[in-house]
N, C-alpha and C positions, 0 to 999 in steps of 0.2 A: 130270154133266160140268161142271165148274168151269173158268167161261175169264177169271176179270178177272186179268190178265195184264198187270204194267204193268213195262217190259223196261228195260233199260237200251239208251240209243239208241248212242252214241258207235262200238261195236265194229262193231255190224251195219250202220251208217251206211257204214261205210266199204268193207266189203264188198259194199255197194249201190253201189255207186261204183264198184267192180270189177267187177262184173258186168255194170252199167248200159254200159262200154264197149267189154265181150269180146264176142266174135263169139256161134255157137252156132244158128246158123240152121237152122228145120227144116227134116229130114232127108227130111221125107215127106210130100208137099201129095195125097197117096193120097185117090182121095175118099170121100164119105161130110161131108168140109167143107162151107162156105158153095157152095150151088150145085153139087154135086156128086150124084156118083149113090154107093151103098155098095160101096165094092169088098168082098168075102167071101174076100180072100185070108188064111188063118190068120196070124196076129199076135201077139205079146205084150205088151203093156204092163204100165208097172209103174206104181206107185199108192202111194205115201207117206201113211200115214196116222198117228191116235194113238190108232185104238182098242183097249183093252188092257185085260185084269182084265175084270170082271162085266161091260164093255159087248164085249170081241171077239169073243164067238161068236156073239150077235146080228146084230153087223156080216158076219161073215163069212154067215150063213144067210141076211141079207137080200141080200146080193149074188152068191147063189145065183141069183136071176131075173136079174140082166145077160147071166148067161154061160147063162142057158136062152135067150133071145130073141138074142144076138149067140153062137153055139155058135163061131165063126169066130176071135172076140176072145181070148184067155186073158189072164188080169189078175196079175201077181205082185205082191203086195202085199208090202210093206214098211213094219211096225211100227216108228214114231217114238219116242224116249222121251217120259215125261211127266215134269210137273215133280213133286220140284222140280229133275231132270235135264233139263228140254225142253232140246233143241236143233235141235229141226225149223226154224227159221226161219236160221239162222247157216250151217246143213249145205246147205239147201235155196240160201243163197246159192251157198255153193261147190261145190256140182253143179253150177250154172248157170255158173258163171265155171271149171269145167274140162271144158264141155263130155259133162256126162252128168245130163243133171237127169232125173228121174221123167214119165212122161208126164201123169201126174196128182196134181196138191197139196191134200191135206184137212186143214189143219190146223184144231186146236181154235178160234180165235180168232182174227178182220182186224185184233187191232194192227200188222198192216204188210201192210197191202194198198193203204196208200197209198204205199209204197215201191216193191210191187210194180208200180202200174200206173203211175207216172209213171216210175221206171226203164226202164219196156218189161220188168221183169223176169216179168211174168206176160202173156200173148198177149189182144189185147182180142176176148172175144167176142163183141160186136155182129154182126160177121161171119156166125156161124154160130148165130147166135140169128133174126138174120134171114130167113136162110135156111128156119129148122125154121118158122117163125110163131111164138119166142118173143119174149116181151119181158119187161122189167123189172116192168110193171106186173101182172105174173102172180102177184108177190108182193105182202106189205102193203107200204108205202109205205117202213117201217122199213130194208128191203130195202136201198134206195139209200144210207142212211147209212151204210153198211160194205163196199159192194159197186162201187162207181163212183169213182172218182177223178181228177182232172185230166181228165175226158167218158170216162175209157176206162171198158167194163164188162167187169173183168178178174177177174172172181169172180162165183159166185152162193152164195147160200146154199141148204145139205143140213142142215136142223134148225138149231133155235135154243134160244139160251136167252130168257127172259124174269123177268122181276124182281117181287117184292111181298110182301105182310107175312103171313108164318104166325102165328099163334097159338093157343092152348093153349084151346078151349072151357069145360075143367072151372075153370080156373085162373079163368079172366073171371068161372062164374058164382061162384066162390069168393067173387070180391072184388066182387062184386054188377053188374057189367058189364054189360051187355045184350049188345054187340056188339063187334067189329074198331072202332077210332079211323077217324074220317074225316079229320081235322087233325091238323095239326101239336101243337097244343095239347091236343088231346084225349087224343093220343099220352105226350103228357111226365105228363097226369094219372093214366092209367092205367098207364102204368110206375112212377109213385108205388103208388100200390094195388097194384100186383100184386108188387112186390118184398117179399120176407121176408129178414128180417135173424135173422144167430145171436145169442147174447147179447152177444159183445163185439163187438155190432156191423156185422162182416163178412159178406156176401152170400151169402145160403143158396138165392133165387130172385132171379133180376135179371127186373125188368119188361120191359126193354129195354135191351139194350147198344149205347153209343153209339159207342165207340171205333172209328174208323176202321182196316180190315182187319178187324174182326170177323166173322171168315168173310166174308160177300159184301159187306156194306154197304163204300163210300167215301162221301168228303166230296162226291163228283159226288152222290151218290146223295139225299145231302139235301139241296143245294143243287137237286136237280129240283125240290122239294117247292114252292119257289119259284117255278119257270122259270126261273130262273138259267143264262143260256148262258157257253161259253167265249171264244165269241169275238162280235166286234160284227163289222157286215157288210162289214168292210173285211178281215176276217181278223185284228184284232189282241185280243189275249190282255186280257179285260174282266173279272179277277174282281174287281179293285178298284172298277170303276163300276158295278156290275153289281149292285145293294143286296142280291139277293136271295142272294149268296155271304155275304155279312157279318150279314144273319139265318140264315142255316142256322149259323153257326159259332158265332154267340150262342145260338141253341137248343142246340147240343151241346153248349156249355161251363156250362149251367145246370142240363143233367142232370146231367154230370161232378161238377157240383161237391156237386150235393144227394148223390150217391152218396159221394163224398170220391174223389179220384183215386187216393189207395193203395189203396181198396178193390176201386174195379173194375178197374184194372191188375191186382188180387191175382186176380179171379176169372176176368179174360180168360186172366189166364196158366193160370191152373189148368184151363180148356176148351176152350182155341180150338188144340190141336192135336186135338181131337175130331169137328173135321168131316164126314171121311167113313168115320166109323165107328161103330158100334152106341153107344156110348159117348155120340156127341151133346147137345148141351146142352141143345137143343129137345126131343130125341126124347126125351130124359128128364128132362124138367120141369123144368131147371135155369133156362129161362129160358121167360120167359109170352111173349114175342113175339118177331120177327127177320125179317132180309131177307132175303130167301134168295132164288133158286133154281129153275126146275119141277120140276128131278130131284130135290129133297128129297121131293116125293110119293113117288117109286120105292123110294127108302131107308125111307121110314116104311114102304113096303109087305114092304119084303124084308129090314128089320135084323131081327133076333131080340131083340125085348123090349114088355113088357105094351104090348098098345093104346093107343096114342093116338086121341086124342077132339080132333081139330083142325079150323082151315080154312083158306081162306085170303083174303084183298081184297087190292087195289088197294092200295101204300103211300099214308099218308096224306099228303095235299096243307095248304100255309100256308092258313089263312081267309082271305086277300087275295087269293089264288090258287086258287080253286073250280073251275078248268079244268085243274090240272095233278092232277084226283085220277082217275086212270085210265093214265095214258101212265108207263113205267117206261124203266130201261137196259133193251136186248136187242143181241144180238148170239153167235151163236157159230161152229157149224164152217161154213166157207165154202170150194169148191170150183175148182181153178182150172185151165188149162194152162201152166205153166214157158215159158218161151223156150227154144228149143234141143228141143223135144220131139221125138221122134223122129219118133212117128207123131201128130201133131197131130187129125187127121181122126175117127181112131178112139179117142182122148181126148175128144176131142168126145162122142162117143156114152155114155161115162163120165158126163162130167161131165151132160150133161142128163139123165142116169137117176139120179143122186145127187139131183141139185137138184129135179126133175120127177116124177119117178115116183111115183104117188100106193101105189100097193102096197108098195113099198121106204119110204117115209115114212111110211107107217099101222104097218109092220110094226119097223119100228126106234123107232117113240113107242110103241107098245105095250110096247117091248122096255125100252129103259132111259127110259123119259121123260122128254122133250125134244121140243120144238113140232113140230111136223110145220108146213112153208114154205109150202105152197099151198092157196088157199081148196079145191081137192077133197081135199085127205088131212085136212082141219080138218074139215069135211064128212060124211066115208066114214063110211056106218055101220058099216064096220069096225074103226074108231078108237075101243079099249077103255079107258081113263085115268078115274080116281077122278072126283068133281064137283068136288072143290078144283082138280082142272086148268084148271077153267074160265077162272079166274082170269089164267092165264097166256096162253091163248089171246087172253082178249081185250086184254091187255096188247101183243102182236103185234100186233095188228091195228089199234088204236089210231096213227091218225096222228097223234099228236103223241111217241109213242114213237122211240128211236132210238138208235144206238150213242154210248156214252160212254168215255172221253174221245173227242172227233172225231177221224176219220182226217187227215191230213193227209200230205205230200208224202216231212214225215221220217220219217213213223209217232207214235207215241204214245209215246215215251220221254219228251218235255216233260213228261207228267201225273207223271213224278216228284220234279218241283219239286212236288208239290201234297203229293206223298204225306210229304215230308220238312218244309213248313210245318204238316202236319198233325202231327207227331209233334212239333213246338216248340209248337205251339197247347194241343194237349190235355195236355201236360206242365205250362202255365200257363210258360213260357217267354216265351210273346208277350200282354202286355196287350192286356185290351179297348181301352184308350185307343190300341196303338200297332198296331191290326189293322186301320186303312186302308192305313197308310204300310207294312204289311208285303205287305200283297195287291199294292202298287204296284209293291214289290220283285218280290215273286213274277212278274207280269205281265212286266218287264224280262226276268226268269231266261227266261220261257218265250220271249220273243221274243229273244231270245238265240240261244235251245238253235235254234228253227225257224229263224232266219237263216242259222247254220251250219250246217244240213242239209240246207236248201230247194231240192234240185234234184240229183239222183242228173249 
């Protein structure tokens, strides 16, 4: 399940804005809510979700136990598109603002769960978290950077994703490696060695691809390798002062260039529509190392083609920065209730068996792999997943891990001022000399985009 998702903010801003001041109150304070008792009167709820292809019958068998332990509830789900059609977050707006929203919201990815809770467009569950004896801290710490917005806890997360470097065992001891790179440095020497060139030149194995969008990797993702934050603690937009954005970019632009840019633009294009298909560039040697993923385990497990001999660590951390090599991006499907829910109460009982239920999350990470949320499904000895999952696991659980780009109030449409200096950078558009005063730009762009969205 692929969730880096970075949207355009302008359209759906606006319909946050419409929604944020349409009526839509629920219909049904039925209990079973905050301090309530269950009422057992038959029900239906419906349930917006986007699992779909090789993950929907898992979902649907895993939520076979809701409706054996709640037989009173019946759930009507309703399958979301994916991309590159998603339009679950724009629809989900205008449910809400014509007064018929879903009782329950599972979308792939919280790029707008900061729109959601500070609009009021999602119900905060404090309430009835309360109430059950849950809390925030039932999950890793990461939890809260996706899930909390403006104090409200207007989401929880139902699996995740988690982020770090696969690569190709045979490939390493080919070119006499011992191991996975711990550094940044280590990392650029061994994509020298591990890359093969055809005779004129062009890329027959890439060591590392560095171009941002390269399947999962962004430029967030190596400026982690830093500690390079987005914002300083006032909330303003710091990739210009921030040094460790301007060493991630000169790293990338020193591999670019040893490759030659025509060559890896030649070979991105020629495999990066390969991602979630047997085809792969990883899964077929094309490339010795990459960012990926958890569910790349599940694909290596279930594509049809010769073994791989792989594993997986921690992306590797700058030598100046010895504490940023273990903490990665994470962030994926997260669980909520709309405004205007019908039956809020029994939504309720929804969402904390998505988010909670240690059977339901053993049985859906066995199923397509994807982190199971809670220290007991991470735990269960019935949690079946390869040893390269390890990896990801601890990546979760890791307190210094957390959602990338940050949430914020307008959502995450700003990070595509980043995505677009990214595509003038690596074209060699933007000199090294003139890559302060463009970060500085950049930083304006974003606190631009966030002043004109800042408050539904």
């Amino acid at each position: 399940m692929r969730r880096m998702r970075l949207l355009a903010l302008s359209s759906l801003a606006v319909l946050v804005v419409a929604a944020g001041c349409g009526g839509g109150s629920s219909s049904s304070n039925s209990s079973g809510g905050p301090a309530g008792t269950i009422d057992k009167t038959p029900v239906t709820i419906v349930l917006w979700d986007m699992w779909s292809g090789r993950e929907a019958q898992p979902f649907k068998d895993a939520l076979k136990r809701f409706q054996v332990k709640y037989p009173w509830i019946t759930i009507k789900e309703e399958v979301q598109p994916n991309p590159p059609n998603d339009t679950f977050d724009p629809n989900l707006v205008n449910a809400i603002n014509g007064g018929n929203p879903p009782d329950v919201a599972m979308p792939f990815g919280p790029d707008y769960v900061g729109q959601w809770c500070a609009g009021g467009l999602w119900q905060d569950l404090a309430p009835y978290m309360k109430a059950d004896g849950m809390t925030i801290n039932d999950f890793a710490p990461a939890a809260i950077t996706y899930t909390n917005v403006s104090g409200k806890q207007c989401a929880l997360p139902s699996l995740t994703d988690a982020y770090g470097l696969y690569y190709n065992k045979d490939l390493l001891a080919k070119a006499g490696i011992a191991g996975p790179p711990k550094t940044m440095d280590e990392l650029m020497a061994d994509a020298k060695k591990l890359t093969v060139r055809n005779p004129d030149g062009t890329i027959k194995v890439a060591g590392f691809v560095p171009l941002n969008q390269w399947e999962e990797l962004g430029p967030g993702d190596l400026a982690n390798a830093w500690g390079a934050k987005w914002f300083d603690s006032s909330g303003k937009p710091q990739l210009a002062e921030d040094p460790g954005w301007a060493a991630a970019f000169m790293w990338q632009r020193q591999l670019i260039d040893w490759y030659g840019y025509d060559n890896i633009v030649k070979f991105f294009a020629a495999n990066t529509n390969n991602e979630f298909n047997p085809s792969n560039a990883f899964e077929n040697g094309k490339v010795a190392m990459t960012f990926d993923g958890e569910w790349r385990t599940a694909f290596i497990k279930g594509d049809k083609h010769p073994p791989l001999n792989y594993g997986t660590a921690p992306f590797p951390a700058a030598s100046d920065h010895p504490e940023m090599y273990g903490p990665a991006r994470v962030g994926g499907t997260i669980v909520g209730i709309p405004k205007g829910a019908k039956h809020p109460a029994q939504a309720w009982l929804l969402v904390k068996f998505l988010a909670s239920d240690t059977t339901y999350l053993v049985q859906m990470a066995n199923s397509v792999g994807n982190v199971p949320t809670t220290p007991a499904s991470q735990s269960s000895p019935e949690l079946n997943l390869p040893p390269q999952f390890d990896t990801f696991l601890h990546v979760w659980a890791n307190p210094k891990s957390a959602f990338a780009p940050p949430t914020t109030p307008s959502g995450n449409g700003y990070a595509n001022h980043l995505d677009n200096f990214e595509d003038a950078w690596q074209s060699g558009k933007i000199s090294d000399a003139d890559l302060h005063s463009q970060l500085a730009t950049l930083d304006q762009q974003i606190s631009n985009d966030l002043a004109q969205g800042a408050g539904p």
